[in-house]
C-alpha positions, 0 to 999 in steps of 0.5 A: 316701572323699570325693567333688568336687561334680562327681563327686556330680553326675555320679553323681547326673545322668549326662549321655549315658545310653543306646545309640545303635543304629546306633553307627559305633564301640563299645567295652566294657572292664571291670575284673575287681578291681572289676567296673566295666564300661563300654560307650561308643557313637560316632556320627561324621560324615565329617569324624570329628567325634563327632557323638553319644556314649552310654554304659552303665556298671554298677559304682560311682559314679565309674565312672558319673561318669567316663563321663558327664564323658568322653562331655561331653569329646569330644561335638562334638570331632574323633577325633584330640581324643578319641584324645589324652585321657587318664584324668588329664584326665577327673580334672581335669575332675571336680576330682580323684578318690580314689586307689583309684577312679582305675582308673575314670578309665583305663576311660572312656579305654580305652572312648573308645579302643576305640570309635574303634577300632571305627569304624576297623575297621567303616571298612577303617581301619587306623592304626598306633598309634605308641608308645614303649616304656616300658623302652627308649624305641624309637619304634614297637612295641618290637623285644623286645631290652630287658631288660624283654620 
C-alpha cells in the first residue's frame, strides 16, 4: 500500500490532537468494518467562524492523517465552508489516498458534519438539510414514490 509524503506526515505529525472541553459542537462517527473511529471538537465564534478544532482518532494511519489534514481545512473557515467539504477534497489535499482507505476520508467529512450538527442543537438551531434524492433527483426529502424506497 503505498502512502503520499502528506499522508506519512500527518500520520507521523498530526496537527490539532486533543479535546477542547467546552466544545460548541462535537461529533463522533465510526466504521465497524475497520474500527476507525473519529472524534472531532469545534469551538465557534458568533459569527459561526470555526474558531478552534480538535480531534481523537483510534484506527490506522490514514485515519489519523485524514482528521489531522480535515481539522487544517476548516480551522479559521466559516461553518458553511466546512458543511460543503467533501472527503474527495481531504484526498486531494493529502495528494490522494489508496482505494481501500478512502472510507477514511468520508468519516473526517461525517465527524466535521456532525460536530456542526451538534452546535446547532446545543444553539435551538435547526437547519433542513436540502438534498436531492439519488434515485429520483426530488429536490428535499424524497416523497418515497421511486422505484428505489
Amino acid at each position: 500500500m503505498e502512502y503520499t509524503e502528506k499522508v506519512i506526515d500527518h500520520f507521523s505529525n498530526p496537527r490539532n490532537v486533543g479535546e477542547i472541553p467546552d466544545a460548541d459542537g462535537i461529533g463522533e462517527v465510526g466504521n465497524a468494518k475497520c474500527g476507525d473511529i473519529m472524534k472531532m471538537y469545534l469551538k465557534i465564534d458568533e459569527n459561526e467562524v470555526i474558531t478552534d478544532v480538535k480531534f481523537k482518532t483510534f484506527g490506522c494511519g490514514a485515519a489519523i492523517a485524514t482528521s489531522s489534514v480535515a481539522t487544517e481545512m476548516i480551522k479559521g473557515k466559516g461553518i458553511d465552508y466546512a458543511l460543503q467539504l467533501k472527503n474527495e477534497d481531504v484526498v486531494e489535499a493529502l495528494g490522494g489516498l489508496p482505494a481501500v482507505k478512502i472510507h477514511c476520508s468520508v468519516l473526517a467529512e461525517e465527524a466535521i458534519k456532525k460536530a456542526i450538527g451538534d452546535y446547532y442543537t446545543k444553539k435551538g438551531i435547526f437547519k433542513e438539510e436540502k438534498t436531492e434524492c439519488a434515485c429520483c433527483s426530488k429536490e428535499g426529502n424524497c416523497d418515497g414514490n421511486c422505484t428505489e424506497h
